[in-house]
SEMARTI-721872 format. One line per field, with one value per residue (C-alpha): x, y, z; residue in one letter; residue number from 1. Coordinates in nm, 3 decimals. Layout:
px: c(X:...) .
py: c(Y:...) .
pz: c(Z:...) .
resn: c(A:...) .
resi: c(NUM:...) .
***
This chain:
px: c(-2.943:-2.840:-2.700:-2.798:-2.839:-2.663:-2.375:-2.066:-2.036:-1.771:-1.870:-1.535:-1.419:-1.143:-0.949:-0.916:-0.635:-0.666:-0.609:-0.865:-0.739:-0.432:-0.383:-0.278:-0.426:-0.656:-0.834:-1.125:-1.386:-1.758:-1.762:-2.130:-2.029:-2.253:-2.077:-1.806:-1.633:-1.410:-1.295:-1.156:-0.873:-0.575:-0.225:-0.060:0.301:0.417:0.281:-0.043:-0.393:-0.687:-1.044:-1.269:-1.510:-1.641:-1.877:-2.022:-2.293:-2.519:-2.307:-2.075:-1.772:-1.550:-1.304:-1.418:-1.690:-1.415:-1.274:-1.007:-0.851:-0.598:-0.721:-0.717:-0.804:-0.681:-1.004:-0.899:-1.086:-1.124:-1.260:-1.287:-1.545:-1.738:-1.794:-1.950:-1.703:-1.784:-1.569:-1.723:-2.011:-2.243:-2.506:-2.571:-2.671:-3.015:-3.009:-2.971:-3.097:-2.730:-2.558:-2.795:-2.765:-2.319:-2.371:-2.575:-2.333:-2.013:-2.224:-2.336:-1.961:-1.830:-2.022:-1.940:-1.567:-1.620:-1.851:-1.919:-1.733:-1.553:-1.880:-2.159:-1.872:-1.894:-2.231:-2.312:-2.037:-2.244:-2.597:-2.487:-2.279:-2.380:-2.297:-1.902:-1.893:-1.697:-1.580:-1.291:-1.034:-1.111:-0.797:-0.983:-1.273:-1.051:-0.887:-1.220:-1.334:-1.037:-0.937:-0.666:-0.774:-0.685:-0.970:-1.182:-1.162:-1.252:-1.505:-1.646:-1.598:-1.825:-2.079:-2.144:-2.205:-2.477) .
py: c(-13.625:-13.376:-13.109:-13.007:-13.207:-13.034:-13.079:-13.322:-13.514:-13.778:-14.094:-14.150:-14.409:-14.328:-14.539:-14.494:-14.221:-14.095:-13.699:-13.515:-13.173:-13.054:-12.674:-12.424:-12.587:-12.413:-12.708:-12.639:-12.924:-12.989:-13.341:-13.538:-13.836:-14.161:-14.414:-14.380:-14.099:-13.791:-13.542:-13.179:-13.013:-12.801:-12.836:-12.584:-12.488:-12.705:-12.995:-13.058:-13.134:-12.982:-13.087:-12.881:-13.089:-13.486:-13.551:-13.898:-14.041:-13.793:-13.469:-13.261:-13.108:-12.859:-12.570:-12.206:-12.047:-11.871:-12.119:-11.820:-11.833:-12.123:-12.382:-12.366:-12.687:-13.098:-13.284:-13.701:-14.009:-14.185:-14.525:-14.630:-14.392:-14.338:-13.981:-13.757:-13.466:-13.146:-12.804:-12.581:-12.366:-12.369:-12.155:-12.473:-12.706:-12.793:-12.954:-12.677:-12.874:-13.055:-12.721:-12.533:-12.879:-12.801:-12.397:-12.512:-12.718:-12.502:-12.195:-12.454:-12.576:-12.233:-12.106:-12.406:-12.355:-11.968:-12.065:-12.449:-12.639:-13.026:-13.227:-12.985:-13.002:-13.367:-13.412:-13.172:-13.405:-13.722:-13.512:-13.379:-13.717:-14.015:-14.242:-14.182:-14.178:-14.557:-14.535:-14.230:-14.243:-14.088:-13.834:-13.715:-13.638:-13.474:-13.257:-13.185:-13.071:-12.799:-13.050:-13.301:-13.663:-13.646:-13.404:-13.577:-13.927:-13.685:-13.535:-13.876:-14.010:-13.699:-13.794:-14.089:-14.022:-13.801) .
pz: c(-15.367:-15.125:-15.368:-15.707:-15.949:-16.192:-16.024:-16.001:-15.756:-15.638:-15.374:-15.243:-15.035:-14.810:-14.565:-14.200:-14.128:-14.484:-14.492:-14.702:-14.651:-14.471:-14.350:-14.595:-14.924:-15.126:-15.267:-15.011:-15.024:-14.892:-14.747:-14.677:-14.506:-14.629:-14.401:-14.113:-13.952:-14.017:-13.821:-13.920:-13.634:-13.613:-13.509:-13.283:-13.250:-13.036:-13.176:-13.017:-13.206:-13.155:-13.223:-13.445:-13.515:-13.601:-13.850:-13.839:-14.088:-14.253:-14.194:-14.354:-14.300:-14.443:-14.376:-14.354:-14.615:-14.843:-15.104:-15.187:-14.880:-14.741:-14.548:-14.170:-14.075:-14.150:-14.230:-14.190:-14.172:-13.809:-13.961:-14.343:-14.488:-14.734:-14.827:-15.103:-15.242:-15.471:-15.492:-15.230:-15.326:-14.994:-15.187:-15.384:-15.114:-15.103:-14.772:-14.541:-14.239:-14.226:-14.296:-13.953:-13.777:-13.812:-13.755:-13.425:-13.320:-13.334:-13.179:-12.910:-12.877:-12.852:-12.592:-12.367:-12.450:-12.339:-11.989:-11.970:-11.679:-11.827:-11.699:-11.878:-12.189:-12.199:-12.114:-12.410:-12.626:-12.551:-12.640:-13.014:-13.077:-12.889:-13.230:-13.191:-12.811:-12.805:-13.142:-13.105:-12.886:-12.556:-12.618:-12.929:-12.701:-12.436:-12.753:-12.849:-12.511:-12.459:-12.139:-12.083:-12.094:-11.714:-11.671:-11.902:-11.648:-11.367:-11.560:-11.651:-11.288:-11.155:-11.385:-11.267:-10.952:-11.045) .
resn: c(X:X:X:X:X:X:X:X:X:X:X:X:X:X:X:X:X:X:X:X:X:X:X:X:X:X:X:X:X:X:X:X:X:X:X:X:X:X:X:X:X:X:X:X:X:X:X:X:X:X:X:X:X:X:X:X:X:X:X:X:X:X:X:X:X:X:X:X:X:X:X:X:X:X:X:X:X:X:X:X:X:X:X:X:X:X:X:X:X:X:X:X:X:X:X:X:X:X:X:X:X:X:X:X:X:X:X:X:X:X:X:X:X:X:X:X:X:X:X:X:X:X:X:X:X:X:X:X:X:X:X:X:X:X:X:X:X:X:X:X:X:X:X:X:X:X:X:X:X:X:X:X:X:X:X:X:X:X:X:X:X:X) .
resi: c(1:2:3:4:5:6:7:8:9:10:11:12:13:14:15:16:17:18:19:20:21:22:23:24:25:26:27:28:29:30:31:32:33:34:35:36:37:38:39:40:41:42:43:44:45:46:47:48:49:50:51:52:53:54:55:56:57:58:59:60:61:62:63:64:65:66:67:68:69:70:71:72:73:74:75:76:77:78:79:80:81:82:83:84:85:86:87:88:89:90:91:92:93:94:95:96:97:98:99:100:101:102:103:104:105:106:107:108:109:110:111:112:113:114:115:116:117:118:119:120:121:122:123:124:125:126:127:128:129:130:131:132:133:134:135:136:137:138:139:140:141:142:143:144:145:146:147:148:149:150:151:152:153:154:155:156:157:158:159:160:161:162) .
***
């Protein structure tokens, strides 16, 4: 069991498109996801989503590390799921490996966001998730990638011809 045992927890399943957590709540969650696919993102002023993160089989997502504070992030389902739920308490998990594995990722992801060109983006998108590759949309890859789905074709495009 990946937390304590001690603990309730909830196996949820969850249908695709299914919202988990929408900005603003305070009902912060920890999600492990058994089977399928969720995704946690923001929505800017005018409208437009951005990526945060996906978290296929295996991981876990969640909002920020202070359950006091309101939500920042939408955490949905991108293909019927099957997920494990508890209240947040991240000193409880046991399994820290899936906790470092997400902290490496986002440090990884940031850093390319701050230097990386769309190519080394994407090729680093295909290296940490190479599971969901065909099974998002290729504008929820763009959105992840801080690029346009324009630039993302190019990007794609120059990488073949490597």
């Amino acid at each position: 069991m990946p937390f304590e045992k001690n603990l309730v927890l909830k196996e949820i399943k969850i249908k695709k498109g299914q919202i988990l957590q929408r900005k603003g709540e305070l009902n912060s969650k920890v999600y492990q996801v058994k089977s399928g696919l969720l995704r946690s993102y923001s929505i800017d002023e005018k409208g437009k989503e951005h990526i945060y993160m996906f978290a296929p089989e295996n991981w876990i997502i969640a909002d920020g590390l202070n359950p006091t504070k309101p939500n920042e992030l939408f955490i949905d389902a991108l293909e019927d799921s099957i997920i494990i739920q508890r209240e947040k308490d991240l000193t409880t998990i046991t399994e820290t490996e899936k906790l470092i594995n997400r902290l490496v990722v986002l440090q990884q992801r940031i850093i390319l966001l701050m230097s990386a060109s769309a190519i080394e983006r994407y090729e680093n998108f295909i290296e940490t998730y190479p599971e969901i590759v065909q099974r998002v949309p290729q504008k929820m890859i763009a959105s992840y990638l801080g690029i346009t789905p324009e630039a993302l074709s190019h990007a794609k495009r120059l990488r073949l011809k490597k």
